[in-house]
C-alpha positions as CSV (number, residue, x, y, z in Angstrom):
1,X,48.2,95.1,26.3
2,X,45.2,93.1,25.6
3,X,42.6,91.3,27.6
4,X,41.4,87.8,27.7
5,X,39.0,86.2,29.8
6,X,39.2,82.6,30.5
7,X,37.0,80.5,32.1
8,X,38.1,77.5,34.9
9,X,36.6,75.1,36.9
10,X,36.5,75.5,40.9
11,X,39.5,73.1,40.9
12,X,41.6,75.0,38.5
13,X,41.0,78.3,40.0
14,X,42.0,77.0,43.6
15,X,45.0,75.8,42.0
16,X,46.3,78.9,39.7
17,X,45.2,80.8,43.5
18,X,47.3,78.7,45.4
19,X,50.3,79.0,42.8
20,X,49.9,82.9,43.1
21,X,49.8,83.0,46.8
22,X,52.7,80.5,47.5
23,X,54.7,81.8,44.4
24,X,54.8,85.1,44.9
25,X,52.8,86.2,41.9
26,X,51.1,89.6,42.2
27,X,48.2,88.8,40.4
28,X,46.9,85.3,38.1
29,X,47.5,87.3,35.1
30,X,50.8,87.4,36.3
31,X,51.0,83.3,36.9
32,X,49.0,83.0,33.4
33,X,51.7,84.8,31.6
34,X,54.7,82.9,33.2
35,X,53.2,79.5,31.8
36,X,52.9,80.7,28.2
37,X,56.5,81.9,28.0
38,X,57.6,78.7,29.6
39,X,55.5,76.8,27.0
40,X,56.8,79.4,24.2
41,X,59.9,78.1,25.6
42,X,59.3,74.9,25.9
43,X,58.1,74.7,22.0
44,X,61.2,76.4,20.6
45,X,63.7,74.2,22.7
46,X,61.7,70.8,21.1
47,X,62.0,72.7,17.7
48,X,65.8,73.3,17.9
49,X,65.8,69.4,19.2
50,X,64.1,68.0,16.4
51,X,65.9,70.3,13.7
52,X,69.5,68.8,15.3
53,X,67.9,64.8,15.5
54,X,67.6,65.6,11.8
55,X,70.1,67.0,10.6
56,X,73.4,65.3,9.6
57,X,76.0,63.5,12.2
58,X,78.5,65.4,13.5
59,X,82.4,65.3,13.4
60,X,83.2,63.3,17.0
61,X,84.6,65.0,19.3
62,X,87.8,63.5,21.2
63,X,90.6,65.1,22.9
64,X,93.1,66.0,19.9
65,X,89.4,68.4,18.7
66,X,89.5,70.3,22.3
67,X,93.7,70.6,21.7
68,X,93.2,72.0,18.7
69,X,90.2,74.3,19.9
70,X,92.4,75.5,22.8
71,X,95.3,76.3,20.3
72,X,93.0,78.3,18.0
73,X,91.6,80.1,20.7
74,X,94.5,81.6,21.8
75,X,96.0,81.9,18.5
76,X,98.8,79.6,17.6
């Protein structure tokens, strides 16, 4: 694993400390690494939202589709 030093303000450091210590965090690294997975996350998700805003409409869905899923699912 590497290492990377950041540098905060007094603010910011109270803050991630607080997080850690009400949390349940072991250590800041640990709150640190949380954060960039949930922005990881958080960038993929707007990705798959953007690709589907873009893409072409869809069939609608009504309740003869979900009949006909149900039939197919169980194989008739």
């Amino acid at each position: 694993m590497s290492t990377m030093n950041i540098s905060l303000p007094d603010s910011l450091k109270h803050f991630v400390d607080r997080q850690v210590a009400d949390r349940g965090y072991g250590t800041s690294s640990e709150y640190v690494r949380e954060l960039i997975r949930y922005d990881q996350d958080r960038q993929m998700l707007r990705g798959l939202l953007l690709e589907g805003a873009s893409s072409a409409p869809g069939t609608p869905v009504d309740d003869d589709y979900f009949t006909a899923l149900r039939k197919r699912a169980h194989g008739r």
